[in-house]
N, C-alpha and C positions, 0 to 999 in steps of 0.2 A: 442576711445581706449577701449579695455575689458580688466575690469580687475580680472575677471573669464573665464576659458573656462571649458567649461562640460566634464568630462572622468572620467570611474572608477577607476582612480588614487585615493589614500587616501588621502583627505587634511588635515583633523584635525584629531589627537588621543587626546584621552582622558580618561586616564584608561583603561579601557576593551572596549571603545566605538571607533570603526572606522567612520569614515563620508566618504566619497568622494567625489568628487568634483561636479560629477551630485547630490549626494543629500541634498549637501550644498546649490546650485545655487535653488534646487527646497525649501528648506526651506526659502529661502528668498525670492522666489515668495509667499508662504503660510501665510507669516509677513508681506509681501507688499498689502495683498489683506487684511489684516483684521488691521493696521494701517489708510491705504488709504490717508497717505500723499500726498497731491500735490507736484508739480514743486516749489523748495524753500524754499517750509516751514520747518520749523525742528522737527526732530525726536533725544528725550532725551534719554537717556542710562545709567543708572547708575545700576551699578549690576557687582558679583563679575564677575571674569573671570570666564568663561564656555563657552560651544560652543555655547548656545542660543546667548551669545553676541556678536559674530562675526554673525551669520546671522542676528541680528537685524541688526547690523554696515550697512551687504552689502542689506538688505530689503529695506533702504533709498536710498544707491545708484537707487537701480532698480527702482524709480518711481520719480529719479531726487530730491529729497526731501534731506536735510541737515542734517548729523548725527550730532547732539549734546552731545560727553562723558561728563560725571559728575564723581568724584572720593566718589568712594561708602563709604568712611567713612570721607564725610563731614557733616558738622553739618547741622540742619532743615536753617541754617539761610544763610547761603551759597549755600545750596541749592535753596534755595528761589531766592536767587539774582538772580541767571542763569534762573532761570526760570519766571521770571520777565522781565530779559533782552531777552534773545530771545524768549521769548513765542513759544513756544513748540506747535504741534496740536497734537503729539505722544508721550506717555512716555513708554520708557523699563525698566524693574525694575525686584527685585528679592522677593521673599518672605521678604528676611531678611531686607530688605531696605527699602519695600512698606510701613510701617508706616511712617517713616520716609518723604517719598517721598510726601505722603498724606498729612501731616503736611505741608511742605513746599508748595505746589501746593495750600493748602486752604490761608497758609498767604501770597502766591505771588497770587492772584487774578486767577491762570492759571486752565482753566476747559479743557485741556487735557487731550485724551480718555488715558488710564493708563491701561497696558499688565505685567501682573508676566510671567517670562520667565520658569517658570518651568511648568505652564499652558499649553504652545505651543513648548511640543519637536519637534523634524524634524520627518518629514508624513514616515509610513512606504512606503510610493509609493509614485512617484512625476509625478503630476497629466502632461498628453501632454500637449508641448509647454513650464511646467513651466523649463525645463531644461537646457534653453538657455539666458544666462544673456547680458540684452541692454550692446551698447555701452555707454560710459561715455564722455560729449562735456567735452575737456582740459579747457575750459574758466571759466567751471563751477567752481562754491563752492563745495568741495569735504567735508568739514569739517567744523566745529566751533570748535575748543579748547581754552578752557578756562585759562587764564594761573595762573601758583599758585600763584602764589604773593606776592614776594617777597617785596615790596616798599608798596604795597596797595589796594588796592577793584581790583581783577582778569579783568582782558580784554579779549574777544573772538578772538580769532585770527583766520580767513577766509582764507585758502588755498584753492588752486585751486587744479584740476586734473594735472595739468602743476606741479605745484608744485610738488604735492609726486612723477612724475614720473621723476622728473628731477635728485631727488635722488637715486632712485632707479635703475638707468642707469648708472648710477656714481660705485654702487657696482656689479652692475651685468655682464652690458656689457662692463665699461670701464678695471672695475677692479672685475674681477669673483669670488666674496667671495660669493654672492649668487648665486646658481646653480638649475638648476631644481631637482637633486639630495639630495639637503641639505636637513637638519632636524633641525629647529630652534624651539629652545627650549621658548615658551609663559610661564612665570612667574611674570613678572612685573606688575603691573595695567595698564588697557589700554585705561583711559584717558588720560593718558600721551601720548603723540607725538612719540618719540625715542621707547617705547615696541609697539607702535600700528602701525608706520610706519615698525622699523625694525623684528619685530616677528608676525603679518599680513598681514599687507599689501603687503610689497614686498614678501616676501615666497608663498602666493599665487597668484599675479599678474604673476608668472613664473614660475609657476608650483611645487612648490615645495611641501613641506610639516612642516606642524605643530604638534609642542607639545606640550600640554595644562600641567602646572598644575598648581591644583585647592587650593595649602595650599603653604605657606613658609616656612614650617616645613624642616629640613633636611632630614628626615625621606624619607618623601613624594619624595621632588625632588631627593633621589637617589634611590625610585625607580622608580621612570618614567624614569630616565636614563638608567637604565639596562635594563627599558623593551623597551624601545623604543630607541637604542643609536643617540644619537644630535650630530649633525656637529658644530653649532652656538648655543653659549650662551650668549646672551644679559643682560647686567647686569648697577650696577649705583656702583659707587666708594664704597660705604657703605656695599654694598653686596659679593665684591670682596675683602674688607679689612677683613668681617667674615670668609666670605672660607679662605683667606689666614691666618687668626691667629687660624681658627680651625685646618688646615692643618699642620701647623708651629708645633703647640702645640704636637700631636704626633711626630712628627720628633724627635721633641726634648726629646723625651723621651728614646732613645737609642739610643747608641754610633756612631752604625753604620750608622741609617740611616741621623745623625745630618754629619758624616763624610760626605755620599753621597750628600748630601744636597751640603755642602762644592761645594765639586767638580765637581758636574753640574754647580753649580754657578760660578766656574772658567773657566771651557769650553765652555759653552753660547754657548750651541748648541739643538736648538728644538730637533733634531732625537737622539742626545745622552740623553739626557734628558728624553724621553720618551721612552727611552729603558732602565733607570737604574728606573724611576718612575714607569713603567708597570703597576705596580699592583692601584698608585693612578690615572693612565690614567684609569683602566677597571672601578674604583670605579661611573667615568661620564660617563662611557656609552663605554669606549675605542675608541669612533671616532671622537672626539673632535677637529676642525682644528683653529677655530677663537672666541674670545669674544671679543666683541664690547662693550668697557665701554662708558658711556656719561650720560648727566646731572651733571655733577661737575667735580672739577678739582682730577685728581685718583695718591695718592702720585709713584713717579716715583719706591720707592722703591718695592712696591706692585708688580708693572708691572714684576720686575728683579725675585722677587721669584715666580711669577707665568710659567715665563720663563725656571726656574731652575728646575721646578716642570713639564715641557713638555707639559705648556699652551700658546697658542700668544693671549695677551690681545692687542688687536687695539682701542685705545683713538679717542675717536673726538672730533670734539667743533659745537655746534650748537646753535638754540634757538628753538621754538617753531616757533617764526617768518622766520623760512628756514626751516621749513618740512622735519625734522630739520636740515642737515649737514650742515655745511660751509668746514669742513677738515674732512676727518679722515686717519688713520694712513694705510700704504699701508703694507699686507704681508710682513716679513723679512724687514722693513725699519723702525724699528720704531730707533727715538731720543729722547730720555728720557730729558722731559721738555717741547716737542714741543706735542701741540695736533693736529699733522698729518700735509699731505700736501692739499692743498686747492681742494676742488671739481670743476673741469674743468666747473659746469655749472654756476659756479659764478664768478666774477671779486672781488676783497678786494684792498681798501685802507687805508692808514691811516691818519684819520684829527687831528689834535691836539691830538695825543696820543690815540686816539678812533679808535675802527675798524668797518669801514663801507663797506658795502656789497650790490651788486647788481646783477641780474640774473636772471635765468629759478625758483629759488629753493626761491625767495623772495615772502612772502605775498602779500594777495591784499589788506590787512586793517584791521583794529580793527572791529568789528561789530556795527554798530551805534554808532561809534566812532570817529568821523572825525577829531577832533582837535588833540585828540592823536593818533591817525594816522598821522596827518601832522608832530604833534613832531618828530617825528622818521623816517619819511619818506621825503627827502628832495631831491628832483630832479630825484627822481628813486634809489635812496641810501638810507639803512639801515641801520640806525647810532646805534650800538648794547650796548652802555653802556660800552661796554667792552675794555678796556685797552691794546696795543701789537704790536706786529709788526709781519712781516713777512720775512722769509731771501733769499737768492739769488733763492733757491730750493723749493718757494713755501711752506715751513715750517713753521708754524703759533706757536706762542709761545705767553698766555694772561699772564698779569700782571696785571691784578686787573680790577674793577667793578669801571667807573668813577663817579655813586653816590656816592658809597661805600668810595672813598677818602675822608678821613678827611681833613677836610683844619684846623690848629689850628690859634688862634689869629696873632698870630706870625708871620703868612703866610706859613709856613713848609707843606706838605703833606705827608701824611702820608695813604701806604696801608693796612689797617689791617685782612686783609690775610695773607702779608706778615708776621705781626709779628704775629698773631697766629700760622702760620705754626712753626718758631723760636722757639715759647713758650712748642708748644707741644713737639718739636726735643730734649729737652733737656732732659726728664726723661718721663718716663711710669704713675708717680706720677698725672697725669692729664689726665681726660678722653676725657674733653672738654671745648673748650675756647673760648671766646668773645672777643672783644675790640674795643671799642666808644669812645666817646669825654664824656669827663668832665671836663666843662669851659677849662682851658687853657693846659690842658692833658690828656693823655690815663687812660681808664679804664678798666681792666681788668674785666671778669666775667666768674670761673672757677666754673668746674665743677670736682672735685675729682675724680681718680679712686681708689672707697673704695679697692678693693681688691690688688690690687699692694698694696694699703697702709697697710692691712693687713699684707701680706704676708713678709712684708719689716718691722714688726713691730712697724710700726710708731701709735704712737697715739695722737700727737696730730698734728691736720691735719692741721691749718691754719697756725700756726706760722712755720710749717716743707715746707708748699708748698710757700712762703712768701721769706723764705729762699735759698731753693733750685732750685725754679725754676723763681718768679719773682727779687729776687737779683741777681742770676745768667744772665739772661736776659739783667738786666738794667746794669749792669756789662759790657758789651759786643757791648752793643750799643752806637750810637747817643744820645745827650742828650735829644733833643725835641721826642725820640721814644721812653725812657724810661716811663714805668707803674707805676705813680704814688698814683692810687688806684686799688685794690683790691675785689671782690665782691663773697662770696661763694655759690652757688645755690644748691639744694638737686636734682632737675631733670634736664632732658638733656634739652637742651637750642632750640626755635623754631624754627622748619624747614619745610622746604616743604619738599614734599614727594619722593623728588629725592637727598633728601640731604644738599638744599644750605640755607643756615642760612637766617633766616626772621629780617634782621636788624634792620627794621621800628619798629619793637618788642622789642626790646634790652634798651633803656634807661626807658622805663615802667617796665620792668624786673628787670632792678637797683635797683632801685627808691622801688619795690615790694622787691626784695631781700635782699637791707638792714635792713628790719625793722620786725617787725614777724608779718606774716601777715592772714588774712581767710585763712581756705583749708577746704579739706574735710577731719574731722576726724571719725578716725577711734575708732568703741564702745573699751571701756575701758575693760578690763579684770576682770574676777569676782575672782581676786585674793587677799589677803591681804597684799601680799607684795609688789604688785603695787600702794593699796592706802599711804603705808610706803612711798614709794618710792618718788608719786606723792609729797605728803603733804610735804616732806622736799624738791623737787626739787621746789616747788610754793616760799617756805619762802627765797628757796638760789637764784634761778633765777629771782623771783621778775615778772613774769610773768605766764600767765595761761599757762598750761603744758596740751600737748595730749599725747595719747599712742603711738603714730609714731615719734615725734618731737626727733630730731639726738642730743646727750647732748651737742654738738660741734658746729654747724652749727646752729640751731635752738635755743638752752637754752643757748647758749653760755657760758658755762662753760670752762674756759680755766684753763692752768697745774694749778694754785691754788687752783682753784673750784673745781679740780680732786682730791686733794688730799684731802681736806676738804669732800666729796663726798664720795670716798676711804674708809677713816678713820670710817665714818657712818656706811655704809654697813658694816664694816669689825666688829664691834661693834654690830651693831642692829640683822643682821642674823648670828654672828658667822662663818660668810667665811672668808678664806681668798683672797679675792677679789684684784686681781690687774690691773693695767691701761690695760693690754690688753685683758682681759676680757671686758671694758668696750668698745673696737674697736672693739671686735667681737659681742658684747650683746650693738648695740651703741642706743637705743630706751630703754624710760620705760618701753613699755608692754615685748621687747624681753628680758630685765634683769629680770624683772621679771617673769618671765615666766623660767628663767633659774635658779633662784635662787630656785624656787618653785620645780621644777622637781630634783635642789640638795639636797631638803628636809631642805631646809634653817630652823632654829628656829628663830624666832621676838623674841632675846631678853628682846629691851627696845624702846622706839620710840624717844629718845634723843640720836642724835651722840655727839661724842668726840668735845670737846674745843679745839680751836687751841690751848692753854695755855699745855693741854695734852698731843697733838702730837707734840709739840716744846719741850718738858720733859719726850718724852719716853726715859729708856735706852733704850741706842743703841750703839753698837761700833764703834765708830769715830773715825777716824785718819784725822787728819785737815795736809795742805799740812803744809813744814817748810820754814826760814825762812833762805838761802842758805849765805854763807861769802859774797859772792858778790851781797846779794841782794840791801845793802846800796849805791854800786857804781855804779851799774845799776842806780840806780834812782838818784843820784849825775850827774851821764854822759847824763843823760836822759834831769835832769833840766836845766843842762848848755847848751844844744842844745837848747831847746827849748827857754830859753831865749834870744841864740843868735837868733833866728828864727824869734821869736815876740817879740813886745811889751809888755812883758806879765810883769802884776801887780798881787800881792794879800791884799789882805784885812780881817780882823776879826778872823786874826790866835787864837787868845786868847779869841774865842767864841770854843776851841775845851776843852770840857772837859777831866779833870781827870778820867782814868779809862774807860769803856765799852761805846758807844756811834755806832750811824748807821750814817754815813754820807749821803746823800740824792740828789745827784747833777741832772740837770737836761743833757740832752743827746745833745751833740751838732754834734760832732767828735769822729773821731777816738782817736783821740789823749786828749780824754778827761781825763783818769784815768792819765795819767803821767800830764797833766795838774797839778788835782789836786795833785798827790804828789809828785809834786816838791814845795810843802809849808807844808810840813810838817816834822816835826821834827824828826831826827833821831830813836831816841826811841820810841815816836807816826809810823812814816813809819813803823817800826820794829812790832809793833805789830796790825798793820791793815792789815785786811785782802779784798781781791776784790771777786767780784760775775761775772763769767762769764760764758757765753752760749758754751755748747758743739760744738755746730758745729765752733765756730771760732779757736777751738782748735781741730780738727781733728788728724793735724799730730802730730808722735813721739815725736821731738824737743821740740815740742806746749808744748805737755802736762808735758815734761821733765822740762821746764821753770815753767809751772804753779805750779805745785806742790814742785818747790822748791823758789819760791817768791811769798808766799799766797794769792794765785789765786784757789778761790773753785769753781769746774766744777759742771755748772748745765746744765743737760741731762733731758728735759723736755719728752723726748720721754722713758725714761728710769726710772728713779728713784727720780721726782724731791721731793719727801717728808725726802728723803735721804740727798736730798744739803739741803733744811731748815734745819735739824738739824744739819747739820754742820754748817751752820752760827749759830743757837740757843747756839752750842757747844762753838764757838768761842767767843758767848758774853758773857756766863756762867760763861768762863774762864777769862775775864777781858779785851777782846781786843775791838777792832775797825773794823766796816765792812764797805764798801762803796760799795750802791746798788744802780743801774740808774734804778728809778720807771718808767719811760716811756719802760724799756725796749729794745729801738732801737732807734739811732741817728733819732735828727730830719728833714722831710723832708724841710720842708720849715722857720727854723729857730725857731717858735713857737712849746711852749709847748703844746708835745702831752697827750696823756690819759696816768694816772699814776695805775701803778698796786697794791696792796694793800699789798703784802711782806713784805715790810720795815714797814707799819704798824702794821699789825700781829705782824711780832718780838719786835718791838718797844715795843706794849702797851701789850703783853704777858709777855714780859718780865722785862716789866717796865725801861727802858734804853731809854736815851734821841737821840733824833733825830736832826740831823744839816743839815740844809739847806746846798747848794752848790750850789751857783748861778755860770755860765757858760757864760760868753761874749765876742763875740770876737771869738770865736771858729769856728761857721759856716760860717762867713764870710772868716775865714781862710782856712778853709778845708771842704767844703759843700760835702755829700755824691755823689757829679755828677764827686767830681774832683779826681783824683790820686795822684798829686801834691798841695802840698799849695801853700794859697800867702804868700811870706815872708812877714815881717815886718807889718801885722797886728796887731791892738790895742787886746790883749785877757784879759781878768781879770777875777779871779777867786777869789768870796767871799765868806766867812765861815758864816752864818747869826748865831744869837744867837739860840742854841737850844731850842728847843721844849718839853716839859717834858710829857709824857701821863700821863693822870689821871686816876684813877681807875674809871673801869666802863664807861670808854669813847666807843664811837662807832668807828670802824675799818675807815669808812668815813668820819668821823669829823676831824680824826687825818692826813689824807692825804688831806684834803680842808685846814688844816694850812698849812701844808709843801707847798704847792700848790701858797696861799695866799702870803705867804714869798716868793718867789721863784720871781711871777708876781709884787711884791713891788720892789724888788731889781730889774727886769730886766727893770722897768719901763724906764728908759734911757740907751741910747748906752755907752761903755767903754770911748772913749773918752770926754761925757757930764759927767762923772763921775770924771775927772780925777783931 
């Protein structure tokens, strides 16, 4: 088989560079005589995209010799391996890499002769004879590629000539998307399989034509499109999800063309489409017929707006191990969910839920690999990892990665694909997301999108995403599928180079991401209001502070710390400085840096006492205490009595006058718990501490504010609700605050937040324990319904009095102490 023929057809463009096809075929006799690879041996290739690396690629062909790609921005150490395993007797290489390359070749022992491709451009003349390129035996090894590695140490994957052509016959002759006419667009790296088989290899096995470029800049690729208009744009889900929300994003900027948008999208018609889009057809070149996405799964939504916009993106599924296709999706056929119909040169079944594959288009083996080669290769079937089925029409639709399935203790399984895909579906609040086993449940690991969050004013990012997107989640699910932990990362999460999540990475990332860990910091600013900065961030976060480290994620300063923080700045440089400032300036060196350029003054280098900002004036209106608020909580307690079991105990631990009730979080139904034991005149003037978001609606808020319920807006103003509780105790009442914050998950006392202590010992006002039992087994956060007639009891312990000059943590390690003394037995060993 040839898979060159010589004519002054143009094969590769490249900028202003034409090549053809006779002085292609002659540059790779000119790389074959000064390599001088034998029959089998292998020739390495690492180097960006340019046209030198397609003639090395076909310089091995022609003297039977084994191209080996490497991915030019692997490290010296991954380099080395490849070149360790298959020992190389040729290396192609670029300027930019050849150190690199050097390095790795000295610590993999390999004394391969080593070629800069910029050394050897294509011969202004090609010399007689070099114009005619050998035939290729089908049986041969066409290839080694390396695969990324998702699970663990990369394996060479050995295709034949049989192989890539069995693909390529699949698109060409069975189904004509490649044409001797096309113009396929080369962008991707072309160690990869999918850009080396579909934007090389077959484009010139058939005469067609190449389009080199050389950056991923946008810049760049629209203008090699205008100068050269592309038929075929090969792309991977990650690239086609940028174009489409760069695309999006202008749309959306006027009326009209968000209306047009509209209405292509309801006619789902290419040729309408690309008659009302015209102008964003010319911007790729206006000849655009096919994109062929592959390497990852490409959300279906994508697919529908690139349609609306008068593109056919055609999905396939493959591996590396099928050179690559198994399916891809046929012209005007596609089924959103389904990655295409099966390639006629393969047969698919499915074993145990697994898709297995066999054909013209399968591997011949791992490279010096045998045993794993046998794992996956069982009777002439390719058993792919991959999870699916197939329906009456040949329609291949995966469900998941069968590593990737979690199996929990429990025996449940679980894909977490699937519920990433969920996680992210719910809000734009999240850029990127993970989820693992830990011990006996899921674990999340998000990655924020700062700028939604921005723009959406949110500032404090962990307890809003917590919120909104893993309650809402767990809300909605199964119970063994809900995300019992949480994990926030600052960078995007690892992947290979095609996009697909490097899982085997992910609980070392946990494990790395809970705790603050090395990095590489960045020099410090020769500012003075950076060292202001630092020095009070060291004594409040209790940790060594860098100039990058995010106050949120990193210093973990949460809405407390923000206001204590706040308050500081607002004091030491004279600004006035508010939380979202802090979202937008979210680093020390960039506050600093901004305070500086406002011409900030350094004061004083001592912020404000809490004692201070609980005793600014400030105009307060605390909500009131409505006629029927007495009979709400009369009608409330008789329910609930008839409901449970319910006992109280240590009423006459509740003092006279101002007091912080302190109860631990069990339930929903904890605050009415507690006041249905309290006394008409005590109910009457206590007040409750609740989170905004649980109060959204109208009604909500229409109740709270008239049965002293004070709204705390962590996103908004939370230095405004402390002084209205400071208000409320000033005035002689009663607040009850749940120091954990949030019901508990697993019944035990979670981490307590220090609020209640502040007010307490600022104010000098006694603190009462509120031990909570019986609760969680009644109404656990998993259930909608309680159990009736559970044992609950709800005890008042003796308060706590702060002493002057006490520490904010010693006074929440009593409350704490008290709490784990009472809960030491269940309700009923109490009774």
């Amino acid at each position: 088989m040839k898979f060159l023929t010589s004519s002054d057809k143009i094969a590769l463009y490249c900028r202003e560079e034409e090549i053809s096809y006779r002085s292609l075929i002659g540059w790779t006799a000119s790389l074959a005589r000064q390599h001088g690879a034998g029959t089998k041996e292998r020739v390495v290739i690492c180097a960006e995209n340019q046209p030198g690396w397609i003639a090395a690629f076909y310089s091995a062909w022609r003297t039977q010799s084994i191209p080996v790609p490497i991915d030019v921005t692997a490290t010296v150490d991954e380099i080395a391996y490849v070149l360790k395993d298959c020992q190389p007797s040729a290396i192609f290489t670029s300027k930019t890499v050849a150190p690199n390359l050097q390095a790795a070749a000295t610590e993999a022992g390999c004394d391969a002769r080593m070629f800069i491709l910029e050394d050897h451009p294509a011969p202004t003349e090609v010399a007689p004879g070099d114009d005619d390129f050998p035939d290729s035996p089908m049986d041969d090894i066409a290839v080694i590629i390396y695969t990324s590695g998702t699970t663990g140490s990369p394996k060479g994957v050995m295709l034949s000539f049989a192989n890539l052509y069995a693909n390529l016959t699949a698109v060409s002759d069975e189904v004509p998307i490649y044409r001797p006419d096309s113009r396929v667009l080369v962008l991707l790296p072309l160690h990869h399989v999918l850009p080396l088989q579909g934007t090389v290899i077959m484009p010139l096995t058939i005469h067609a034509a190449c389009v080199m470029v050389t950056s991923l800049a946008a810049a760049d690729i629209l203008e090699t499109l205008s100068r050269q208009p592309v038929t075929i744009f090969v792309g991977v889900p990650r690239l086609f999800v940028l174009l489409r929300d760069g695309l999006l994003n202008r749309i959306r900027q006027r009326a009209i063309t968000r209306f047009l948008f509209w209405l292509t999208s309801q006619v789902n018609s290419l040729a309408f489409s690309r008659l009302v889009f015209r102008a964003v057809q010319k911007k790729f070149g206006g000849a655009m017929k096919y994109m062929p996405s592959g390497g990852a799964a490409l959300d279906p939504q994508v697919i529908k707006d690139f349609r609306a916009l008068g593109f056919e993106i055609l999905v396939g599924y493959g591996m590396t191990e099928t050179a690559p296709m198994i399916s891809f999706t046929r012209p005007g056929a596609t089924r959103l969910g389904s990655a295409g119909q099966l390639v006629t040169c393969n047969e698919v079944r499915i074993v145990g839920g697994e898709i297995t594959v066999r054909g013209g288009n399968v591997m011949r083996g791992y490279y010096n690999r045998e045993e794993e080669t046998a794992a996956v290769m069982k009777d002439g079937w390719l058993y792919t990892g991959d999870l699916g089925y197939v329906d009456q029409d040949d329609y291949i639709y995966i469900t998941g990665r069968k590593k990737e399935i979690i199996v929990l203790p429990n025996g449940k399984n679980i894909n977490p694909d699937e519920v990433e895909q969920k996680l992210l579906g719910i809000t734009d609040l999240v850029a990127e997301v993970a989820v693992l086993e830990s011990g006996d449940a899921l674990h999340a690991l998000i990655l924020p999108n700062m700028k939604a969050l921005a723009d959406a004013g949110i500032t404090n990012i962990e307890d809003t995403i917590r919120q909104q997107v893993i309650n809402a989640y767990n809300a909605q699910t199964s119970s063994y599928k809900r995300i019992l932990k949480c994990t926030f990362v600052r960078e995007s999460l690892p992947r290979t180079k095609l996009g697909k999540l490097k899982r085997h990475e992910l609980p070392a990332l946990a494990v790395a991401s809970g705790q603050k860990t090395a990095k590489a910091v960045k020099p410090e600013p020769d500012l003075e209001e950076y060292r202001v900065i630092k020095e009070y961030l060291t004594r409040e976060a209790e940790t060594e502070v860098h100039p990058d480290d995010h106050f949120e994620i990193d210093l973990g300063l949460d809405s407390l710390r923000k206001v204590s923080f706040l308050a500081f700045l607002n004091v030491t440089f004279g600004q006035d400085i508010k939380e979202q400032t802090l979202a937008e300036y979210s680093t020390p060196a960039q506050l600093a840096t901004y305070l500086h350029e406002a011409g900030a003054t350094i004061a004083r280098r001592k912020g404000l006492k809490w004692g201070e900002i609980l005793r600014e004036k400030v105009a307060v209106k605390l909500p009131k205490s409505w006629f029927a608020h007495h009979w709400v909580n009369f009608c409330s307690g008789t329910l609930l009595r008839c409901a449970f079991r319910l006992r109280g105990e240590g009423m006459e631990n509740v003092p006279e006058g101002p007091c912080i009730f302190a109860p631990n979080h069990q339930s929903y139904l904890d605050g009415f718990l507690i006041s249905a034991f309290l006394k008409k005149d005590v109910f009457k003037d206590t007040f409750f501490y609740a989170k905004a978001e649980h109060l959204k609606r109208r009604w909500q808020r229409f109740f709270a504010n008239w049965h002293n319920i004070i709204i705390m807006d962590v996103n908004s103003d939370l230095k405004l609700s402390l002084q209205k509780l400071a208000s409320a105790l000033q005035a002689g009442k009663k607040v009850i605050i749940f120091p954990e914050g949030t019901r508990t998950r697993d019944g035990q006392l979670g981490n307590f937040k220090k609020a209640f202590a502040i007010l307490g010992q600022e104010l000098g006002v006694p603190i009462v324990p509120v031990a909570l039992q019986g609760a969680y087994e009644a109404l656990p956060r998993t259930r909608l319904m309680p159990r009736f007639f559970q044992p609950v009891k709800v005890t008042f312990l003796p308060p706590i009095q702060p002493i002057a000059g006490d520490d904010y943590n010693n006074l929440v390690d009593k409350v704490i102490d008290a709490l784990k003394t009472a809960l030491g037995k269940a309700p009923s060993e109490q009774a």
